[in-house]
N, C-alpha and C positions, 0 to 999 in steps of 0.2 A: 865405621866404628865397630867397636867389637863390645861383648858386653858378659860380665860374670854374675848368674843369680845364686844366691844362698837363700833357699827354702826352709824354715824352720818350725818344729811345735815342739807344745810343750804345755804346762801348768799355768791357764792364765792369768795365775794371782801371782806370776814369777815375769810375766812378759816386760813390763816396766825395767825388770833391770838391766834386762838385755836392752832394752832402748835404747836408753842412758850411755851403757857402754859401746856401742855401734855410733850412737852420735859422739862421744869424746874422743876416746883409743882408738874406735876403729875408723873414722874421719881420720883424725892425726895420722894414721899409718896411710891411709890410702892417697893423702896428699902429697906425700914425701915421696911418692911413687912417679917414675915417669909416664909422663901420656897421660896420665888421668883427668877422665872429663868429666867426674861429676857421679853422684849416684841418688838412689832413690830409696827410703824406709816406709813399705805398708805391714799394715797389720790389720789382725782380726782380734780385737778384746776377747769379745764372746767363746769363740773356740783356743784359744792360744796358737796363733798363725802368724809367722815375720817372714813376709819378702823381701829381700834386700839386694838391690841391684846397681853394680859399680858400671861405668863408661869408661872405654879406654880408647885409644885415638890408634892404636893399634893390634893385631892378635900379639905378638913377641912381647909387647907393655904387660898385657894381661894375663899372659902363660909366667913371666918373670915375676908381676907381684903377688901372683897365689904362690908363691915360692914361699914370702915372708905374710901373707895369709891364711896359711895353711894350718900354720905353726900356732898363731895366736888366736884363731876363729872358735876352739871350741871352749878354752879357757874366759874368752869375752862374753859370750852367749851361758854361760853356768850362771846358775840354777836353771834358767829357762829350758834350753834347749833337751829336747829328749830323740827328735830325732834332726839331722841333717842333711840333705841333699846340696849338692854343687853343681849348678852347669855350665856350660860356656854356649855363647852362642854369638853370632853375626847378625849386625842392624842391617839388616835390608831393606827398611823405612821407617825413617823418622818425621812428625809431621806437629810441628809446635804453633797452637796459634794464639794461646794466652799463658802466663806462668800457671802453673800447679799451686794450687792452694795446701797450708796446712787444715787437715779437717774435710780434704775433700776427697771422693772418691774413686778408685782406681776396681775396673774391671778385667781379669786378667781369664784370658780364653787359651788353652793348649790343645795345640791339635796335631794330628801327626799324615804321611804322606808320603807318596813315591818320591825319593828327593830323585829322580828325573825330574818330577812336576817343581821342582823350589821356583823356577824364576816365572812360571805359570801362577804361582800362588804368589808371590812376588809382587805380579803385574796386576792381577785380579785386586786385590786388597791396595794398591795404588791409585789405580783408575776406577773402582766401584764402593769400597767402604769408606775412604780416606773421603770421599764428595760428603757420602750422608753424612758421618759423623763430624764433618766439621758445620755442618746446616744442624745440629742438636745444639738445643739453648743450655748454657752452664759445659761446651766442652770443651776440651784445654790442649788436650794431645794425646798422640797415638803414637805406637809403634808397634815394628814388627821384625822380633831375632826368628832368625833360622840358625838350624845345627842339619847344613847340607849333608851332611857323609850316612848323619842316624835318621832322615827323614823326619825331623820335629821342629816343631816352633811353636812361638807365644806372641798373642797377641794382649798387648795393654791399652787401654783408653782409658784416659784421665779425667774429669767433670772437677767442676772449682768447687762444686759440693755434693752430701749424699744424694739430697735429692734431685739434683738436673740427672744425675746416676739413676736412679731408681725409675724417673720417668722415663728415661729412654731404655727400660727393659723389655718394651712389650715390640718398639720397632726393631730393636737390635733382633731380637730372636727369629723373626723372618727376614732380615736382612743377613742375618748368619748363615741361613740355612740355604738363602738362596749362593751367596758367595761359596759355601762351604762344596758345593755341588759345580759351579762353575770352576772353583780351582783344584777341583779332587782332593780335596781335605777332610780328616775324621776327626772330626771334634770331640777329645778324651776329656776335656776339665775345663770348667766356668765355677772361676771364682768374683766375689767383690771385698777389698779392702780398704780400709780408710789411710788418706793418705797423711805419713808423717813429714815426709818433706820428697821433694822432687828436683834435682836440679842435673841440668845436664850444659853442658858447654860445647855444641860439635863442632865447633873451629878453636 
C-alpha cells in the first residue's frame, strides 16, 4: 500500500474546524476516489497539530487523487491551517492487532537514512520492534512508510489510550535506540498525538 500524510498547525482555538471539515468534505472526496483504503485524523489540542493520513491500494490511486486533493486541501483546513506539509510515502509494514480507539494515542517517530539501508530498516523494525510493541499492554498497531529515493520514513504506533501510550515511553526509548543503530537510522522527530479516528482496510 502506499500512503499520503498532510501535516498541519496552526491556532489551536481554530483546530476544531478543521476537524469537522476533514471528517465531512474531506472523507466524502476521498471515498469517491479509487483504491482508497481508509485513513487516519491525529491531533495535538495543546500546540495546534493535525496529522492526517489517507491509504491507497496503489501509488497511481494516490499520485491521481492529490490531483482532486490538492485543489480543495487548503480551502478545508481555513482558519486553522497556517502551515502545510504533504508527503507521500510506501507501507513497508503494517501490523494490526486490535482496532484504534477514538481518544487513544498515536506516537509518531521520523527518521531518516541511506536509502540503500530501506529494506535493512525494513527488516530490523519487522523482526525486532513489531515483537515488543505488540507484548505492550493497551497496543493496537504499528506501521512503517518509507520514501525510498529521499532516505525518510515514519514510524506510528497506536495504544487504545493515552495512558498504555505514556507507559510504554520509558521501554520505547531504549528499544529505539537500540533498533535505531541496528538498522542505521537517525531519528529527527518524536511526536505523541491523540487519536481521532484510525481506520485502514489493506485488502
Amino acid at each position: 500500500m502506499f500512503v499520503r500524510t498532510v501535516y498541519v498547525t496552526g491556532d489551536p482555538a481554530k483546530l476544531e474546524a478543521a476537524v469537522r471539515a476533514l471528517n465531512s468534505e474531506g472523507r466524502e472526496l476521498l471515498e469517491e476516489r479509487p483504491e482508497y483504503r481508509g485513513a487516519g485524523v491525529f491531533i495535538d489540542r495543546e500546540l495546534g497539530k493535525l496529522l492526517a493520513v489517507s491509504w491507497w491500494g496503489t501509488e497511481a490511486a494516490r499520485r491521481n487523487s492529490d490531483q482532486v486533493m490538492r485543489q480543495r486541501r487548503r480551502p478545508m483546513l481555513e482558519p486553522f491551517a497556517g502551515t502545510v506539509a504533504v508527503e507521500n510515502y510506501e507501507v513497508a509494514v503494517f501490523h494490526a492487532v486490535q482496532q484504534p480507539r477514538t481518544a487513544g494515542g498515536m506516537r509518531s517517530t521520523r527518521v531518516e537514512f541511506d536509502p540503500a539501508d530501506t529494506d535493512l530498516f525494513a527488516e530490523t523494525f519487522r523482526s525486532s520492534a513489531v515483537p515488543r510493541l505488540e507484548a505492550l499492554p493497551g497496543f493496537a498497531r504499528c506501521s512503517l512508510f518509507v520514501a525510498r529515493q529521499r532516505g525518510r520514513g515514519m514510524v506510528g504506533s497506536i495504544f487504545v489510550d493515552r495512558a498504555s501510550m505514556a507507559a510504554s515511553r520509558a521501554g520505547q526509548a531504549e528499544a529505539r535506540r537500540a533498533d535505531a543503530a541496528k538498522a542505521r537510522v537517525t531519528v529527527v522527530g518524536l511526536e505523541e498525538f491523540e487519536v481521532l479516528h484510525a481506520d485502514v482496510r489493506p485488502d
